[in-house]
C-alpha positions, -999 to 999 in steps of 0.1 A, spaced: -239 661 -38 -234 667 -77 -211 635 -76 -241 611 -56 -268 625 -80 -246 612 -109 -234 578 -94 -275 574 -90 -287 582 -124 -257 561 -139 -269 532 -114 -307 540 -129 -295 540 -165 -272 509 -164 -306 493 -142 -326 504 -172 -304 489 -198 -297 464 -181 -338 453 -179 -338 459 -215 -311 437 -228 -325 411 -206 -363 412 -216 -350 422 -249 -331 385 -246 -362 365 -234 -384 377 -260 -356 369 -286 -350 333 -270 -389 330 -261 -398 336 -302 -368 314 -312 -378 286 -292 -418 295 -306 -407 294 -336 -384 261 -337 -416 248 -315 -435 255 -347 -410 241 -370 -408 206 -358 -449 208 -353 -446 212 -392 -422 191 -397 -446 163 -381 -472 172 -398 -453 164 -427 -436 136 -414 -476 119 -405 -489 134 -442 -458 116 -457 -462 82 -438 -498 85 -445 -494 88 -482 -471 63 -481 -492 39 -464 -518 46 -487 -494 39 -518 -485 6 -508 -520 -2 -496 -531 4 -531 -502 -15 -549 -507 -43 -527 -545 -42 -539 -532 -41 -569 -505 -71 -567 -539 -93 -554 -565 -81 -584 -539 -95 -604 -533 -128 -585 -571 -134 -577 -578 -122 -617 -553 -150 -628 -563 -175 -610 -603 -164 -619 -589 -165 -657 -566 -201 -654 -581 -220 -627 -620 -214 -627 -626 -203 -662 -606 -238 -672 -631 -260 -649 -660 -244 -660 -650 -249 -697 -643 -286 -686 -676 -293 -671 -691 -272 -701 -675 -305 -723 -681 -330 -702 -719 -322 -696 -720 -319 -735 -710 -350 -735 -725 -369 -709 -757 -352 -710 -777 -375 -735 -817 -351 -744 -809 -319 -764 -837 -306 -739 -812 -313 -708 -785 -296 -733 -806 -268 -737 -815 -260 -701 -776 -259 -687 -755 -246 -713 -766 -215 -714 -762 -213 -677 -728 -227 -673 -721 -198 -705 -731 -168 -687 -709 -181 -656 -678 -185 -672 -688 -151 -692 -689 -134 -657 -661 -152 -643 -644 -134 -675 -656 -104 -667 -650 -107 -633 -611 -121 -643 -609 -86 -667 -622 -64 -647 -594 -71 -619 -558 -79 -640 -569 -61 -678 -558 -81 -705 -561 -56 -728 -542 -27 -712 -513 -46 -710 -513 -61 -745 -528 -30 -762 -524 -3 -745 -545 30 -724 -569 36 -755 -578 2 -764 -582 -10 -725 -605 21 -723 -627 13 -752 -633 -21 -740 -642 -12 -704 -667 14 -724 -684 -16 -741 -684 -34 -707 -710 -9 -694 -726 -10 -725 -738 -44 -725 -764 -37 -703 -779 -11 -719 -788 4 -686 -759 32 -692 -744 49 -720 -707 54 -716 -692 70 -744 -651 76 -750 -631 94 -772 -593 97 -771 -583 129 -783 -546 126 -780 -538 101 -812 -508 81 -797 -501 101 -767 -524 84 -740 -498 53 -754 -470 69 -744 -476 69 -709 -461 44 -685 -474 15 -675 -481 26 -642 -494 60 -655 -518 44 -675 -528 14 -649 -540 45 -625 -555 62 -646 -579 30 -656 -583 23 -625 -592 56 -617 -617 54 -644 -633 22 -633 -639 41 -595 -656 65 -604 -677 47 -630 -687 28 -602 -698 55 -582 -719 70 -607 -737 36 -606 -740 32 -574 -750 67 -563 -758 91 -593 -787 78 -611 -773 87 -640 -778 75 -678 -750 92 -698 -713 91 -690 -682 105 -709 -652 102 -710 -623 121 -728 -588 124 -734 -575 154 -751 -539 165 -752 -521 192 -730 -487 203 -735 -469 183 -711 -490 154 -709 -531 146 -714 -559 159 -695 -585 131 -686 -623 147 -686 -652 126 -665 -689 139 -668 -720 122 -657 -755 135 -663 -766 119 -625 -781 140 -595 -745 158 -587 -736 170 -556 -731 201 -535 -693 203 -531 -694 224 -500 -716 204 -481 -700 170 -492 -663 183 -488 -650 163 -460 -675 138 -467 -658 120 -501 -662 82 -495 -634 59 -496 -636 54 -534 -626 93 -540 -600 87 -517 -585 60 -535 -587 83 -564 -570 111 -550 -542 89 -536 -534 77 -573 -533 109 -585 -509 118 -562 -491 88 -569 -486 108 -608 -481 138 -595 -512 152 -614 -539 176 -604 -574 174 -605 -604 200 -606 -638 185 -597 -668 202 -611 -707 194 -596 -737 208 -584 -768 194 -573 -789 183 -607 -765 192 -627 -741 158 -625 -705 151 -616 -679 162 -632 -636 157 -629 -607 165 -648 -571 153 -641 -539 168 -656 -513 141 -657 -481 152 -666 -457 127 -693 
């Protein structure tokens, strides 16, 4: 009877050890597969984030390959005809009155036509550099005494030193969100500043507009911010964006040499 007692608590203990190694064995397989479940969710994520970025990148330097083409042919083909009928109207035209009356006209289109030309391929940054390029889209705004737009490079020769695409992102960066202060902030002062970090330059942005509340507008950045924040990727900088409503916008980047 001693012997059948035994046999049956050795049949319960191997039947309880048994059902542990084997629930112990589906929850060990069941988190593995969770987890590698997890894993290639992430690693889709990242794969989409990735493509996205991506697709972003070359969306933007394919903008940028046609500002240049369009702002070449703006520069060589229409400010050239416009300069020719300029001469030819000067010399056809016989009254200084009938003088009078177009040239001015035909001047403030081929200004704009420059402008226009500038404002998509800058001259300037390429020949002269960051600082110079930045000065002179300063005094762009300027002219129309609507806005004041002041900058100061703080760096001496650093801002320079940066490459070519470095410095094309960061003006255009620049030029977006000059344009969103017009078009949305109502402001009347902007400044700009470069001042040097130890790695690289910082570029500060302030406006004195109407601001904005950053929690209730965080999902809600327009596409011109998100151009922004795809070329600042594209350096592998950082940004810090400080506003409030009434108190205007404000952005600095960190972009590394």
């Amino acid at each position: 009877m001693q012997k059948v007692t035994d046999n049956i608590f050795l049949l319960v203990l191997f039947a309880m050890i048994g059902t542990f190694i084997l629930a112990a064995s589906f929850i060990f397989f069941f988190l593995r597969y969770q987890r590698k479940i997890a894993t290639q969710k992430a690693a889709l994520q990242k794969a989409e984030i990735e493509y996205g970025e991506q697709l972003l990148n070359a969306t933007l330097l394919s903008q940028e390959d046609e500002r240049k083409r369009i702002g070449r042919d703006l520069h060589d083909d229409v400010g050239a005809s416009l300069s020719n009928l300029k001469m030819i109207m000067a010399q056809t035209i016989e009254t200084d009155e009938s003088k009078n009356k177009y040239k001015p006209l035909i001047d403030n289109i081929i200004t704009t036509v420059r402008t226009i030309s500038h404002t998509l391929s800058p001259p300037g940054l390429e020949l002269f550099g960051l600082d110079y390029a930045m000065h002179e889209l300063a005094d762009s705004f300027n002219i129309s005494g609507k806005i004041e737009v002041s900058f100061a490079n703080n760096t001496g020769t650093k801002a320079d030193k940066l490459s070519k695409q470095t410095a094309l992102a960061i003006y255009r960066i620049v030029q977006e969100l000059l344009s969103n202060t017009i078009k949305h902030a109502n402001a009347k002062k902007i400044a700009i500043n470069f001042d040097a970090a130890n790695d690289g330059i910082v570029v500060g942005y302030k406006d004195d507009g109407k601001g904005m509340d950053l929690d209730a507008n965080n999902n809600k950045f327009g596409m011109g911010m998100k151009n922004i924040e795809a070329r600042i990727k594209m350096m592998n900088a950082s940004y810090n964006i400080i506003s409030s409503l009434g108190d205007g916008f404000g952005i600095t980047i960190t972009v590394k040499q």
